[in-house]
PyMOL Python script that loads the backbone (N, CA, C, O; Angstrom):
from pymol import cmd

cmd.read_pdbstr("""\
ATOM      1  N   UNK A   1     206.260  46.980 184.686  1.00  0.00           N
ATOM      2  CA  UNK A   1     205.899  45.608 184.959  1.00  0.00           C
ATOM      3  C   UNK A   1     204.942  45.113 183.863  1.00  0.00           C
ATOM      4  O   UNK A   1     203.784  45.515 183.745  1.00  0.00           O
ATOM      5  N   UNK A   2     205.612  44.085 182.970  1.00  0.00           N
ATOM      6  CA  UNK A   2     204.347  43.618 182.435  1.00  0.00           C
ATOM      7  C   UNK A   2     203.035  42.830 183.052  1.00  0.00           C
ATOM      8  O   UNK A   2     202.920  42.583 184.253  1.00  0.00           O
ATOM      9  N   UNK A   3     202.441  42.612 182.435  1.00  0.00           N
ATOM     10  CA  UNK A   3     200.810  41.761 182.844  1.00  0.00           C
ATOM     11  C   UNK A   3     200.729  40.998 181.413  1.00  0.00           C
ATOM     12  O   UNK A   3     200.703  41.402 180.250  1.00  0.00           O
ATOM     13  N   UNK A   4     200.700  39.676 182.035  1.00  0.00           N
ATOM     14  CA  UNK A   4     200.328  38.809 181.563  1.00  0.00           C
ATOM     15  C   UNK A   4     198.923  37.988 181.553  1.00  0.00           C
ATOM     16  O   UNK A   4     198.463  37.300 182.464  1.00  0.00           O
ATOM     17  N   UNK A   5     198.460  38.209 180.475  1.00  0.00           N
ATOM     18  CA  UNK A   5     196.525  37.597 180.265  1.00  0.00           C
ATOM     19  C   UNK A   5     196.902  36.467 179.564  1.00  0.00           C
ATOM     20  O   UNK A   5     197.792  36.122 178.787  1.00  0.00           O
ATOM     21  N   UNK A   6     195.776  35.938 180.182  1.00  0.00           N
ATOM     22  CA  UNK A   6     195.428  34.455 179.230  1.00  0.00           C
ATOM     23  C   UNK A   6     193.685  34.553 178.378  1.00  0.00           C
ATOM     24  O   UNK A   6     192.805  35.372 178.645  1.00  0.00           O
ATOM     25  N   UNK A   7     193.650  33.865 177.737  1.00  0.00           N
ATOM     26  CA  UNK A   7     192.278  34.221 177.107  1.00  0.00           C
ATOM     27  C   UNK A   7     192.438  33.003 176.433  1.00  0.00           C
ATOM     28  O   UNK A   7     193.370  32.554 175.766  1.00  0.00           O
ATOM     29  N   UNK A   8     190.986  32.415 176.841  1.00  0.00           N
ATOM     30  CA  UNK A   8     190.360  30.756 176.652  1.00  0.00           C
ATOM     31  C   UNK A   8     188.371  31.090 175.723  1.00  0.00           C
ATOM     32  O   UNK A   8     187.373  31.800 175.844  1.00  0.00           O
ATOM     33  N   UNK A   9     189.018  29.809 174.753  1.00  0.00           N
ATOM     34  CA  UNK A   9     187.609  29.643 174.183  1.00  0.00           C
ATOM     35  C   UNK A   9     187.511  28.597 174.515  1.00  0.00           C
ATOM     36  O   UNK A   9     188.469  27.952 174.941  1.00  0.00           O
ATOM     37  N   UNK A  10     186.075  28.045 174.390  1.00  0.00           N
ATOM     38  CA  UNK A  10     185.708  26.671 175.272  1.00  0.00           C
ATOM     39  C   UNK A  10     184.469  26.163 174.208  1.00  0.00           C
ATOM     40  O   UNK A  10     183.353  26.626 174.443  1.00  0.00           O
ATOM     41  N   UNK A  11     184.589  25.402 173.262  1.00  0.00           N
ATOM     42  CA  UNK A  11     183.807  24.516 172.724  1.00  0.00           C
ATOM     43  C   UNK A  11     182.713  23.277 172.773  1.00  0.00           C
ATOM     44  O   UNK A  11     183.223  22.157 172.764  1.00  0.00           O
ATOM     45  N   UNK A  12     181.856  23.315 172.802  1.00  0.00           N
ATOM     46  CA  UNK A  12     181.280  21.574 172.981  1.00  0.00           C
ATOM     47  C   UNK A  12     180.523  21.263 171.574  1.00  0.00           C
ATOM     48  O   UNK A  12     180.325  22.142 170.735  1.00  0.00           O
ATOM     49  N   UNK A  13     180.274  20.415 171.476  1.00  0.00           N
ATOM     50  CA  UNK A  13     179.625  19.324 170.529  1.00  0.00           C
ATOM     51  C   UNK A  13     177.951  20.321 170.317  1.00  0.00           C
ATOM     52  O   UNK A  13     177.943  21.370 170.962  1.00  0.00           O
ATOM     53  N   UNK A  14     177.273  20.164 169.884  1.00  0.00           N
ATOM     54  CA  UNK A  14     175.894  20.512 169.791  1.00  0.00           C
ATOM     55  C   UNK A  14     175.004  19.437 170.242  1.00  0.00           C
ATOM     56  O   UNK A  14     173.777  19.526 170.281  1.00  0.00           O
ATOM     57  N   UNK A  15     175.700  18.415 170.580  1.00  0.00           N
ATOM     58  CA  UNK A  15     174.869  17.426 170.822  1.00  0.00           C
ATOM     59  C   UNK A  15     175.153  17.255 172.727  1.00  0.00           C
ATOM     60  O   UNK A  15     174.783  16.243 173.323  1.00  0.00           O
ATOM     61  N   UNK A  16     175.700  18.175 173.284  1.00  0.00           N
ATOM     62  CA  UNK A  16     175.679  18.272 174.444  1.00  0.00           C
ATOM     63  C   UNK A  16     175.056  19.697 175.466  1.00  0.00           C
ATOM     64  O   UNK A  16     175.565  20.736 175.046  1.00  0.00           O
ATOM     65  N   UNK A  17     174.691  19.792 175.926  1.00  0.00           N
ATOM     66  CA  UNK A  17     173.728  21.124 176.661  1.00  0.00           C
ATOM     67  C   UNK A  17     175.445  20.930 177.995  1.00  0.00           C
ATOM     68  O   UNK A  17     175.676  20.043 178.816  1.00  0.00           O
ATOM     69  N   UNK A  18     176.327  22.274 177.604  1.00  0.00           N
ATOM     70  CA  UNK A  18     177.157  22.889 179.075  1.00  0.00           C
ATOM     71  C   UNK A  18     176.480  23.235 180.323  1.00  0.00           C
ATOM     72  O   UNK A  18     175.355  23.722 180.203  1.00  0.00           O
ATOM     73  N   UNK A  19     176.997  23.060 181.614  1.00  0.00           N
ATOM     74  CA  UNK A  19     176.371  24.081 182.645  1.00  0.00           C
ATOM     75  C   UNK A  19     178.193  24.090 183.116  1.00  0.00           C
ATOM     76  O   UNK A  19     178.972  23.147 183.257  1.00  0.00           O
ATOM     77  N   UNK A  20     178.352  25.268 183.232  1.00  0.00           N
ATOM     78  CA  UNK A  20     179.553  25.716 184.237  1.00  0.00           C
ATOM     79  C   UNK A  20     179.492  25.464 185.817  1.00  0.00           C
ATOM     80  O   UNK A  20     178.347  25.861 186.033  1.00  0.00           O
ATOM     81  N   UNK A  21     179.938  25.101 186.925  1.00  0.00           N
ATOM     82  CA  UNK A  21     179.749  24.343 187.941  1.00  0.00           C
ATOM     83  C   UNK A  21     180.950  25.272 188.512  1.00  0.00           C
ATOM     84  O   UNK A  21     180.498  25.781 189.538  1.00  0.00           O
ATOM     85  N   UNK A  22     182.384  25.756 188.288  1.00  0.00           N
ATOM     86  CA  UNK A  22     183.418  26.562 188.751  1.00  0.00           C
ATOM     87  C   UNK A  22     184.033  26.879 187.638  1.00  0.00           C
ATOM     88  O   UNK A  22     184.124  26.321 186.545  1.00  0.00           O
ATOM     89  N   UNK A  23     184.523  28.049 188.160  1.00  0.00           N
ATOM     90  CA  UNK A  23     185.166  28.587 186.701  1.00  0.00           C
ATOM     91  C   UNK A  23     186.797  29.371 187.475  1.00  0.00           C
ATOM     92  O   UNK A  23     187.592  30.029 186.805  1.00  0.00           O
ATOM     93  N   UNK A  24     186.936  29.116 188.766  1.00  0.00           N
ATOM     94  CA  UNK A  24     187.956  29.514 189.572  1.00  0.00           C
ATOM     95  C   UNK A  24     188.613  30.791 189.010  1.00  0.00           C
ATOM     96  O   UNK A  24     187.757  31.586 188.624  1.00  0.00           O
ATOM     97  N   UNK A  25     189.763  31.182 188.866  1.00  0.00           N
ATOM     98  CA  UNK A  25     189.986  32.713 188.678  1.00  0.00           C
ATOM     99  C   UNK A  25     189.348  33.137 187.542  1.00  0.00           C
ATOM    100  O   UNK A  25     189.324  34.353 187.352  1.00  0.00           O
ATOM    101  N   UNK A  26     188.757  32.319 186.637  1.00  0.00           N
ATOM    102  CA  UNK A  26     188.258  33.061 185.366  1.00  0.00           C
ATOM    103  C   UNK A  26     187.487  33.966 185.205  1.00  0.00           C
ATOM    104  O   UNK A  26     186.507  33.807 185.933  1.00  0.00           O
ATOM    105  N   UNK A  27     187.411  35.144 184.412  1.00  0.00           N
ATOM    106  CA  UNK A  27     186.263  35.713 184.051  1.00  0.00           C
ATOM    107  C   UNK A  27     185.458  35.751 182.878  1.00  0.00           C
ATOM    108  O   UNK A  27     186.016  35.589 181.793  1.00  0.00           O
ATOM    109  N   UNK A  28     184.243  35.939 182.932  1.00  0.00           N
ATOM    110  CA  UNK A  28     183.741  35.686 181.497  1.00  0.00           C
ATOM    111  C   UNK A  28     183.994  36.726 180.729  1.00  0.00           C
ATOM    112  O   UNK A  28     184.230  37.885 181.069  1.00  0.00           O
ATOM    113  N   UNK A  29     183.928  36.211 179.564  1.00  0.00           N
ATOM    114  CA  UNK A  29     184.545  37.151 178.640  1.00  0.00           C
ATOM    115  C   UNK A  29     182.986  37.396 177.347  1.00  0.00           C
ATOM    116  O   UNK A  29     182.012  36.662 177.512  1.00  0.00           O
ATOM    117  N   UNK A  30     182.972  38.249 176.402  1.00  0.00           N
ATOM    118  CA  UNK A  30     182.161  38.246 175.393  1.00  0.00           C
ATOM    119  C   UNK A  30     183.089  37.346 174.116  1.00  0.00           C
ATOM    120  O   UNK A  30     184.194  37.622 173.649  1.00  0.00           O
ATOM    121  N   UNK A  31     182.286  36.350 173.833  1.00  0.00           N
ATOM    122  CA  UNK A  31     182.992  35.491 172.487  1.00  0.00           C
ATOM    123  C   UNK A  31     183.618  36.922 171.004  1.00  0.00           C
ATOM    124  O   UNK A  31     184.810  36.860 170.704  1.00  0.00           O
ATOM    125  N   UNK A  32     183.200  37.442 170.658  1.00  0.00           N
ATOM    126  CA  UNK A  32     183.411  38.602 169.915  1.00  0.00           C
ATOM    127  C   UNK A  32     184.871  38.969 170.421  1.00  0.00           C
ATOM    128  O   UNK A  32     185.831  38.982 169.650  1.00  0.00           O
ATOM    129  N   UNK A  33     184.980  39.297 171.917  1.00  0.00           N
ATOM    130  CA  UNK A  33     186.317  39.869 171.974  1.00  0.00           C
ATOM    131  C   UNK A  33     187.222  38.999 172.093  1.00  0.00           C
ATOM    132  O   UNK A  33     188.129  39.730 172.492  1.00  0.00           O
ATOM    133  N   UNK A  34     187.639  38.032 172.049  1.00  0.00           N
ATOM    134  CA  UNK A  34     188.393  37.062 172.199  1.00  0.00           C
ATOM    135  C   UNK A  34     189.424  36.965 171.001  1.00  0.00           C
ATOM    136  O   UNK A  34     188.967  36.898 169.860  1.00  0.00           O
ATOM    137  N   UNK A  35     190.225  36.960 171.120  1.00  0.00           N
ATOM    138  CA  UNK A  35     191.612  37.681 170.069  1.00  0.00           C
ATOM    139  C   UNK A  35     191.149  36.316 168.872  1.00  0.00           C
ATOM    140  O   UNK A  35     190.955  35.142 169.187  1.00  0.00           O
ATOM    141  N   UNK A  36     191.073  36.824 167.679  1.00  0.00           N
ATOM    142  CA  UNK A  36     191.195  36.110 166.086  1.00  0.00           C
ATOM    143  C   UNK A  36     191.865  34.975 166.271  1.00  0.00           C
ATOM    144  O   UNK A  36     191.479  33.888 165.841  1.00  0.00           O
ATOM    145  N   UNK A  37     193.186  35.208 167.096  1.00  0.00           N
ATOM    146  CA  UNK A  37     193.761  33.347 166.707  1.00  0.00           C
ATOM    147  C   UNK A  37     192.873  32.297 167.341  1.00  0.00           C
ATOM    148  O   UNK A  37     192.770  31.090 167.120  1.00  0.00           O
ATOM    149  N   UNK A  38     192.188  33.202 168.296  1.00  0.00           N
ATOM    150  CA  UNK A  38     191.164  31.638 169.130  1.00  0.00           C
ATOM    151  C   UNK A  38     189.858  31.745 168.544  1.00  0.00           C
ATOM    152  O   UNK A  38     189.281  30.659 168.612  1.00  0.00           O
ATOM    153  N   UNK A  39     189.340  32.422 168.128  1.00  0.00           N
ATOM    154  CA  UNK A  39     188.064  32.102 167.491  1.00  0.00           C
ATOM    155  C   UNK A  39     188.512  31.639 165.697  1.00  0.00           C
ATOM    156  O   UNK A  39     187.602  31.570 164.870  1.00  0.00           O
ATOM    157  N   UNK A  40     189.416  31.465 165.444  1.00  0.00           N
ATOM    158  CA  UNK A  40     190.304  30.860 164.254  1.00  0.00           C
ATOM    159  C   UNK A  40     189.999  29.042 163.820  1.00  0.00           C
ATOM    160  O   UNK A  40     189.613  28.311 162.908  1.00  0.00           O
ATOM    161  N   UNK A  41     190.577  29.041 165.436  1.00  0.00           N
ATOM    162  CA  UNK A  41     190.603  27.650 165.612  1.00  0.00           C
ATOM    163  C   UNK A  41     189.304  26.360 165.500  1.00  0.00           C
ATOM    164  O   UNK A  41     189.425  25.225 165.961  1.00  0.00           O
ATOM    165  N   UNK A  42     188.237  26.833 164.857  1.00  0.00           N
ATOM    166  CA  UNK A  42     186.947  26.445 165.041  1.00  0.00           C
ATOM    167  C   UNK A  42     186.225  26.618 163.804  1.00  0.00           C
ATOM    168  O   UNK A  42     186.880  27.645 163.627  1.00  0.00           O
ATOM    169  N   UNK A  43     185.825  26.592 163.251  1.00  0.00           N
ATOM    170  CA  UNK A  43     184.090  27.340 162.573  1.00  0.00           C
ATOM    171  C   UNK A  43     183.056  27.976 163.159  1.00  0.00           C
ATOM    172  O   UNK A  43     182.422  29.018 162.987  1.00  0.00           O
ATOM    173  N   UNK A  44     183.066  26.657 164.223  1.00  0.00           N
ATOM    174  CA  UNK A  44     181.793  27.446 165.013  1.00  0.00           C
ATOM    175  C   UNK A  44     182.484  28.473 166.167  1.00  0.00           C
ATOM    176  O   UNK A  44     183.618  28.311 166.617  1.00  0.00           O
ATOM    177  N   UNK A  45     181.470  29.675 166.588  1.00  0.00           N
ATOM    178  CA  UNK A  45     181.935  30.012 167.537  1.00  0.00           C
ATOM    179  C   UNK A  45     181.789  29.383 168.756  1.00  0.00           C
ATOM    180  O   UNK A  45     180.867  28.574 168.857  1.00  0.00           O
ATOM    181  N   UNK A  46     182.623  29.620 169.852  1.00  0.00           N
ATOM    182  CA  UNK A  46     182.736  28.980 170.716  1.00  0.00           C
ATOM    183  C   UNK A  46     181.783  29.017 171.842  1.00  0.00           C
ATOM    184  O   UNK A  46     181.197  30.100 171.835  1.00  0.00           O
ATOM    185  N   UNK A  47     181.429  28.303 172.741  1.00  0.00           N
ATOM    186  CA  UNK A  47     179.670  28.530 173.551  1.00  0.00           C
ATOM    187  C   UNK A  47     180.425  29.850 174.725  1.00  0.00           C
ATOM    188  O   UNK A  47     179.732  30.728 175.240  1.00  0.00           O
ATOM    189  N   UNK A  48     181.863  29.716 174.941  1.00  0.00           N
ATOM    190  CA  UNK A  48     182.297  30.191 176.353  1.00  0.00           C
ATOM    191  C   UNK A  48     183.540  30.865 176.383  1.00  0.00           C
ATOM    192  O   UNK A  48     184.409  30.021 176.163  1.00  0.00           O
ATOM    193  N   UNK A  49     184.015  31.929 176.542  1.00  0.00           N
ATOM    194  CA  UNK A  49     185.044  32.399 176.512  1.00  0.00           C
ATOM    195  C   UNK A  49     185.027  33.340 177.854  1.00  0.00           C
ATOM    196  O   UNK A  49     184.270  34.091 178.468  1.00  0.00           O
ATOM    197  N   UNK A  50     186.633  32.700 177.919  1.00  0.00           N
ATOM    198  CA  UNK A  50     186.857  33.183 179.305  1.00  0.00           C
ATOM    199  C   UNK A  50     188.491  34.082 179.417  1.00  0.00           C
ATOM    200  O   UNK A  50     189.506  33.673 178.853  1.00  0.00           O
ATOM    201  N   UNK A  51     188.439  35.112 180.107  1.00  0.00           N
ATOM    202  CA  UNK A  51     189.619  35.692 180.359  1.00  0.00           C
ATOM    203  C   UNK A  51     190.464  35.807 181.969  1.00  0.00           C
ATOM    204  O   UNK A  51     189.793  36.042 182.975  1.00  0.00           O
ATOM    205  N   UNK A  52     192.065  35.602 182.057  1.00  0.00           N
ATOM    206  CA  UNK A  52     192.355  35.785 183.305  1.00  0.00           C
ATOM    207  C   UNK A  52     193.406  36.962 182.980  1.00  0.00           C
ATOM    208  O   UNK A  52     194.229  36.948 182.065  1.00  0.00           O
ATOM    209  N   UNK A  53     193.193  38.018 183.956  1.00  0.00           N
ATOM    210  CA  UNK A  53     193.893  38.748 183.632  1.00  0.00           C
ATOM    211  C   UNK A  53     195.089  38.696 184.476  1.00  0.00           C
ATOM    212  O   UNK A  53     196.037  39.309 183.984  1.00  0.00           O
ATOM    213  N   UNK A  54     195.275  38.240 185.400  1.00  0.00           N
ATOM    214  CA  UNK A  54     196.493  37.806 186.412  1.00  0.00           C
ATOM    215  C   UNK A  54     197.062  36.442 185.259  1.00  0.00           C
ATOM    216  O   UNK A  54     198.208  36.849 185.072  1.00  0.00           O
ATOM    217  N   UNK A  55     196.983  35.476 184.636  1.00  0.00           N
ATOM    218  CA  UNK A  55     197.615  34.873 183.830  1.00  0.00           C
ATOM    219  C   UNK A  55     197.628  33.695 184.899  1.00  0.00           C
ATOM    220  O   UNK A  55     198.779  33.347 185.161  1.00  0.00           O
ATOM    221  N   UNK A  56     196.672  33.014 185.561  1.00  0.00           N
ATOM    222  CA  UNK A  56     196.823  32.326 185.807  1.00  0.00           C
ATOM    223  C   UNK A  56     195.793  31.269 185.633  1.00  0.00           C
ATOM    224  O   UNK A  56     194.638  31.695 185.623  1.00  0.00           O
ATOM    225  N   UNK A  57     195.953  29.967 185.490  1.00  0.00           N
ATOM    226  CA  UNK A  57     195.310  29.263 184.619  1.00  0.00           C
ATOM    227  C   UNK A  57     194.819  28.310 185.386  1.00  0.00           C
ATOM    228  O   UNK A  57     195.426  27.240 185.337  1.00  0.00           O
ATOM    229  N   UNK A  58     193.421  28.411 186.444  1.00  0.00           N
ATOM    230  CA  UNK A  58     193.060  27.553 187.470  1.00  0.00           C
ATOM    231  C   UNK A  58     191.967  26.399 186.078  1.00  0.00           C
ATOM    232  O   UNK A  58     191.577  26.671 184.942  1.00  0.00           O
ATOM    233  N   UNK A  59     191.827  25.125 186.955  1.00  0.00           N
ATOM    234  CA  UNK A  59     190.824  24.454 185.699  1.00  0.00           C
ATOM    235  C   UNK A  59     189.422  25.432 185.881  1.00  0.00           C
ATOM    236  O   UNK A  59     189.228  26.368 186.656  1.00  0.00           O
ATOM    237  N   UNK A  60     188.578  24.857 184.901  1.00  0.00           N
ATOM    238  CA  UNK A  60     187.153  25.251 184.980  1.00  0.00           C
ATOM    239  C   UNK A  60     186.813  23.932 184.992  1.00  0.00           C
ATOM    240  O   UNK A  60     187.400  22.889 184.705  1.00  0.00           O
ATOM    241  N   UNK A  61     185.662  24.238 185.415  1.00  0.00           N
ATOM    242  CA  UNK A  61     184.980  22.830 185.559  1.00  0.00           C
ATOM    243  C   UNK A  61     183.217  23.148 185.363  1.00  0.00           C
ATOM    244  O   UNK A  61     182.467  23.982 185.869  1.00  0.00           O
ATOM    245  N   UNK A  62     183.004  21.970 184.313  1.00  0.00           N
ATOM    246  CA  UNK A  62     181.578  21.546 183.511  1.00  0.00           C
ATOM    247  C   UNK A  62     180.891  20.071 183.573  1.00  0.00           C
ATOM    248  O   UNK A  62     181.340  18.951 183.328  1.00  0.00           O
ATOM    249  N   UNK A  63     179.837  20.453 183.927  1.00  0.00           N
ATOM    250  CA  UNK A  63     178.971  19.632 183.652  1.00  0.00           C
ATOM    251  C   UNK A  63     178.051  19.443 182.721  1.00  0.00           C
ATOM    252  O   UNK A  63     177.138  20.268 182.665  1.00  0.00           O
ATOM    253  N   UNK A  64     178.072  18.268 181.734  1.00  0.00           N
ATOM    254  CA  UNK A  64     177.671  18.261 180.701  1.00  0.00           C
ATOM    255  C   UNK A  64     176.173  17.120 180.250  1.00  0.00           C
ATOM    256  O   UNK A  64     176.114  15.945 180.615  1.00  0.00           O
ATOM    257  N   UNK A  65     175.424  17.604 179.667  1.00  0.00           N
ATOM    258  CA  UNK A  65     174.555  16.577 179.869  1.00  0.00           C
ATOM    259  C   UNK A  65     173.995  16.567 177.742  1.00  0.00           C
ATOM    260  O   UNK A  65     174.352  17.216 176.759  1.00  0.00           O
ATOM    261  N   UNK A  66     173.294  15.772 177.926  1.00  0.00           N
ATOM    262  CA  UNK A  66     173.289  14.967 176.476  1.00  0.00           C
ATOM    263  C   UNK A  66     171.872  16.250 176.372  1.00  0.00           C
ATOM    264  O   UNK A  66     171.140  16.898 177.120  1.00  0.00           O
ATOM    265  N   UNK A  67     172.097  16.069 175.154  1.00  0.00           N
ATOM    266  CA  UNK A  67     170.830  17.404 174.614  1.00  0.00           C
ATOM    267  C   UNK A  67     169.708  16.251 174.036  1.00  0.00           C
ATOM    268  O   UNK A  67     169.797  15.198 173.405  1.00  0.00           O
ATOM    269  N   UNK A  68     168.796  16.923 174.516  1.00  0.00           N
ATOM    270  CA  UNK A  68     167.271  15.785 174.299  1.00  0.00           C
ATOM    271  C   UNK A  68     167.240  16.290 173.004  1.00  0.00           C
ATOM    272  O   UNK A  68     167.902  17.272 172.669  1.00  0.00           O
ATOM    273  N   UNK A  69     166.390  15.574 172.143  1.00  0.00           N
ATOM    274  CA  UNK A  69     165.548  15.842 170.666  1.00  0.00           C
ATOM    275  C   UNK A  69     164.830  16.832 170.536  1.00  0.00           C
ATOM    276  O   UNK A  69     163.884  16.307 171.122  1.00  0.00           O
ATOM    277  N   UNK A  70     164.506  17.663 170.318  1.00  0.00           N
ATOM    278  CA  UNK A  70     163.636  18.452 169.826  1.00  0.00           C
ATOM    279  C   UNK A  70     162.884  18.883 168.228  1.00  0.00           C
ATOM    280  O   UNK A  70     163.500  19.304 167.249  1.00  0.00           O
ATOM    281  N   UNK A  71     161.594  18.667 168.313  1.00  0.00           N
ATOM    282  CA  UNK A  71     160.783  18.916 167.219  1.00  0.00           C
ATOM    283  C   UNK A  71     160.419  19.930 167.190  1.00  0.00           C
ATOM    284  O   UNK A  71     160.039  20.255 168.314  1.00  0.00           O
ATOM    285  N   UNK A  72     160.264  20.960 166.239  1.00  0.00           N
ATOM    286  CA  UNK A  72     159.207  22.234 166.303  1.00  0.00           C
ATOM    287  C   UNK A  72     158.995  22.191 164.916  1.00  0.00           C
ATOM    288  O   UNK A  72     159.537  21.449 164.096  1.00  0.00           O
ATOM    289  N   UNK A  73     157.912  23.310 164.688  1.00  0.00           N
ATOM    290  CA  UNK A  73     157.243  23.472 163.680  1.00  0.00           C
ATOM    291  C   UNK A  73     156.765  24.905 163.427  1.00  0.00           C
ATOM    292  O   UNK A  73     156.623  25.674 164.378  1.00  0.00           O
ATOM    293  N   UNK A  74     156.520  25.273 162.192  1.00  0.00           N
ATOM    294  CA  UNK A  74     156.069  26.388 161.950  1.00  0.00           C
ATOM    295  C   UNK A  74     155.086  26.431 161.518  1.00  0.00           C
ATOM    296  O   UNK A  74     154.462  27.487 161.630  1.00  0.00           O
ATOM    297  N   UNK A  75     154.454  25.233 160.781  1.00  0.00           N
ATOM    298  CA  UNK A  75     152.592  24.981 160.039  1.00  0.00           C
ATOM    299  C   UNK A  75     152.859  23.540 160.769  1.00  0.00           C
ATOM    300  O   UNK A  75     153.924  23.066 161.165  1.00  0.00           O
ATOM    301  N   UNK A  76     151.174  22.859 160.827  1.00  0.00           N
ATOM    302  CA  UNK A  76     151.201  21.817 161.055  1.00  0.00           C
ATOM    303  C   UNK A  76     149.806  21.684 160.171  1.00  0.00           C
ATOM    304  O   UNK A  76     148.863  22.470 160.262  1.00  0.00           O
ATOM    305  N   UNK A  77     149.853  20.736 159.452  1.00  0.00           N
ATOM    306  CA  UNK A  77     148.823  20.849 158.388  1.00  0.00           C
ATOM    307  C   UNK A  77     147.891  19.240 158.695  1.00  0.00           C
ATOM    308  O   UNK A  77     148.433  18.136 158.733  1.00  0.00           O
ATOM    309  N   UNK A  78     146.410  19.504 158.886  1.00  0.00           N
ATOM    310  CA  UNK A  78     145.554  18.075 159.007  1.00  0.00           C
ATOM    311  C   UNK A  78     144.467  17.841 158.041  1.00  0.00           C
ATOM    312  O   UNK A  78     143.436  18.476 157.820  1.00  0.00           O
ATOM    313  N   UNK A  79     145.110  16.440 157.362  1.00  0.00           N
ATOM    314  CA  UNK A  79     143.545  16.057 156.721  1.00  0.00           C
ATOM    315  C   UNK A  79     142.814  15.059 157.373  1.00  0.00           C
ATOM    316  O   UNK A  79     143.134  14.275 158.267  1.00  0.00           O
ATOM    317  N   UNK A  80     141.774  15.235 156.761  1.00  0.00           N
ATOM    318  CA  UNK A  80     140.654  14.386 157.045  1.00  0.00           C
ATOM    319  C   UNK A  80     140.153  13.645 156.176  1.00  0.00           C
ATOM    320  O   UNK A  80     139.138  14.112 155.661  1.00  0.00           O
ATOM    321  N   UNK A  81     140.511  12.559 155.774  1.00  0.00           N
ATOM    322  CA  UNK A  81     139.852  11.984 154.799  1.00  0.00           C
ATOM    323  C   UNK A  81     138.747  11.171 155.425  1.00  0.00           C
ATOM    324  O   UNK A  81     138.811  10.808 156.599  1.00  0.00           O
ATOM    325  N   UNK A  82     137.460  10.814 154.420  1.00  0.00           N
ATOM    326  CA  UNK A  82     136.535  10.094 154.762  1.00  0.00           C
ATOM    327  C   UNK A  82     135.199   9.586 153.742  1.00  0.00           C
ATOM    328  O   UNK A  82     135.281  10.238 152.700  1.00  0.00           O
ATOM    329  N   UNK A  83     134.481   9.017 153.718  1.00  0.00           N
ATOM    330  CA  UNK A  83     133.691   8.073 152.454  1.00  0.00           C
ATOM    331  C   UNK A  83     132.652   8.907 153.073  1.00  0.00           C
ATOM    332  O   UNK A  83     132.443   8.889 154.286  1.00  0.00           O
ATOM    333  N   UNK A  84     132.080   9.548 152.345  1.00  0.00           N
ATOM    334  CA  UNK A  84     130.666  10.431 152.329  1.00  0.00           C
ATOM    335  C   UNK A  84     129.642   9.900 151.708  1.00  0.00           C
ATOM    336  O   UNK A  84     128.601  10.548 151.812  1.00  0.00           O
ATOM    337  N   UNK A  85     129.566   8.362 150.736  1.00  0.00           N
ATOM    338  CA  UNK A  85     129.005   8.504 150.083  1.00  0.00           C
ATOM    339  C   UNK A  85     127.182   8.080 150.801  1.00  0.00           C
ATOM    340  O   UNK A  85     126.095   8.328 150.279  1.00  0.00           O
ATOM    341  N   UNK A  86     127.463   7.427 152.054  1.00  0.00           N
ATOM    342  CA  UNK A  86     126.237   6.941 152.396  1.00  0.00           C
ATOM    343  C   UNK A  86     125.185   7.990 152.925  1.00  0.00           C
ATOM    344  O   UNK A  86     124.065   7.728 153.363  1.00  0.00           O
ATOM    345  N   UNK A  87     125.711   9.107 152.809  1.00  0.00           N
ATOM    346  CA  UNK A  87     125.168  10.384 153.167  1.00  0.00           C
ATOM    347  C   UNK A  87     123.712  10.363 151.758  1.00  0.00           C
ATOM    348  O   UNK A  87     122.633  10.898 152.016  1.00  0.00           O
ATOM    349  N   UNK A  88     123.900   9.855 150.731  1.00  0.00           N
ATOM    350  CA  UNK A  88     123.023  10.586 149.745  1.00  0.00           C
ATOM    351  C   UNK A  88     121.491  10.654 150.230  1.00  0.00           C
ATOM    352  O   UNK A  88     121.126   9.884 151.118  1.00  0.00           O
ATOM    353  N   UNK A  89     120.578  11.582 149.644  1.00  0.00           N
ATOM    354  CA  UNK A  89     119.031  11.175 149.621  1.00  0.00           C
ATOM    355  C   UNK A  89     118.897  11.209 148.624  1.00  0.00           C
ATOM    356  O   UNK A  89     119.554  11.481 147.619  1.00  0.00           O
ATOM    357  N   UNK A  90     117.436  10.743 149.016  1.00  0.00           N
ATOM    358  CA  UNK A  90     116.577   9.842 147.490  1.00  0.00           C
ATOM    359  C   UNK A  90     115.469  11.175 148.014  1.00  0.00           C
ATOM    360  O   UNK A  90     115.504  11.780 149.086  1.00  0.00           O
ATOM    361  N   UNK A  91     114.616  11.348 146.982  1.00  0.00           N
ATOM    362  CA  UNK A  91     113.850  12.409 146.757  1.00  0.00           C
ATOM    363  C   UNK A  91     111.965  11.685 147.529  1.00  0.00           C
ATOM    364  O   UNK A  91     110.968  12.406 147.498  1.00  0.00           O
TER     365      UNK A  91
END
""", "prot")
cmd.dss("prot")
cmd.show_as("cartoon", "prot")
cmd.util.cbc("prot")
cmd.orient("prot")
């Protein structure tokens, strides 16, 4: 008897933060093992890869939300400038 697998990569934008919500018969899979023609299809790797090993192909379902801005830093550098000169004395 053969067995038939399916094996899914799942992409988003960088400008969106995924949460998985159902993933129905799927299982997660490690992105690494996911056969060459599907990690092919991309540059980037993919955020989600999923395998069914029964071959059956229920939806998944995501909820997606917009990725806030983020700043960081590694130095943060402060000057101070300021007129010293009224500081002087007279003897």
């Amino acid at each position: 008897m053969d067995r038939e697998q399916v094996e899914l990569g799942v992409w988003f934008s960088e400008y969106y933060t995924p949460r998985l919500l159902d993933q129905g018969d799927w299982k997660t899979e490690s992105v690494t093992a996911l056969h060459q023609s599907i990690r092919e299809r991309n540059p980037q790797a993919p955020r989600f890869a999923f395998i069914s090993p029964r071959g059956t192909e229920t939806p998944l379902k995501f909820e997606t939300l917009r990725t806030q801005a983020q700043m960081t830093a590694n130095a943060v550098t402060l000057t101070n400038i300021s007129d010293t000169s009224w500081l002087t004395h007279s003897p």
